[in-house]
N, C-alpha and C positions, 0 to 999 in steps of 0.2 A: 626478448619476449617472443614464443613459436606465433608463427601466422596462424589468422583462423581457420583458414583450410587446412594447415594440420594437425589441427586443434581436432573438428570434425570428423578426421581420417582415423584420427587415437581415440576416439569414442566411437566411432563405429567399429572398429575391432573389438574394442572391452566388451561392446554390447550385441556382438553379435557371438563370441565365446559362450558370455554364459544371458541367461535370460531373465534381467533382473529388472525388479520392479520401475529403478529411476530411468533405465535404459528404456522402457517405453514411452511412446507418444501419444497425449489421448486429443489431440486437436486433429481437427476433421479437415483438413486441407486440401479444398479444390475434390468437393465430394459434395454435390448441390450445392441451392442455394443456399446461402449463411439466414439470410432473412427474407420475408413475408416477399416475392416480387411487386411490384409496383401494377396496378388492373388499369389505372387510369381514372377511374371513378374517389368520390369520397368516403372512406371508410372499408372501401372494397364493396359497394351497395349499388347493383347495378342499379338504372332507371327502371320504373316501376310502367309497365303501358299507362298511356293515357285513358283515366277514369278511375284509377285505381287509389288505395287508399296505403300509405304504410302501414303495417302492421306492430305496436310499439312490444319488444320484450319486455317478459316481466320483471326486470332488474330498471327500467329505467326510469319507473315511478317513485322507486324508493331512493336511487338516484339522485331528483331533482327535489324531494322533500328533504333527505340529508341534508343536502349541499344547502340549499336555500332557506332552509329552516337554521343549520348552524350561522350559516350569514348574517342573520336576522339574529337570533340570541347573540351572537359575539358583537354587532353593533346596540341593542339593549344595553349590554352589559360593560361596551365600550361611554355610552353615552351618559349610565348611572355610576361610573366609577369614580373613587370619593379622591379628590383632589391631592394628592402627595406632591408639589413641586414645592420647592425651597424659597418660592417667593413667597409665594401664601404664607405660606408659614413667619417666613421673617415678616411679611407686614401687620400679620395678626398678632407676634409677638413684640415689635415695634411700640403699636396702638397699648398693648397691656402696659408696659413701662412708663408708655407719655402717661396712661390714665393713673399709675398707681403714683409718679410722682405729681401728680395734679394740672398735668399740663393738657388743653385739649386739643383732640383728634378732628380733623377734618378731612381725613381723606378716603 
């Protein structure tokens, strides 16, 4: 099996002959930052002077009605969902068999 260094040295001839599409590089290496630098604040939000008031965008009211509104209907609707576990069921169907052979149910 060739080393990978001549592995490299044979693709850099093929690709520097002629100039084809797989022989190019499209990663950006050691060309800026990759991502957002770090400010030290949260969110990137500097402090505001004292007396001042945040300003809220307008994405963030519809935001916290989404979210908080989905929250609320999905517990609704976690809280009125109709009962499918296999015990239920076996014991309601249990009680119909005691009743239909005349035995009774007390439980």
């Amino acid at each position: 099996m060739p080393s990978p260094s001549s592995l490299r040295t044979l693709q850099r001839r093929a690709c520097s002959s002629r100039n084809l599409p797989s022989c190019r590089r499209y990663a950006s290496h050691g060309h800026g930052p990759q991502y957002n630098e770090p400010t030290g604040y949260l969110f990137s939000e500097k402090p505001l002077p004292a007396g001042q008031k945040r300003k809220k965008e307008a994405w963030e009211n519809v935001w916290y009605v989404g979210m908080y509104g989905t929250m609320g209907l999905a517990a609704v609707l976690l809280y009125y969902k109709p009962d499918t576990s296999v015990q239920s069921w076996a014991l309601k169907e249990a009680k119909a068999r005691m009743e239909a052979r005349g035995e009774k149910t007390e439980l």
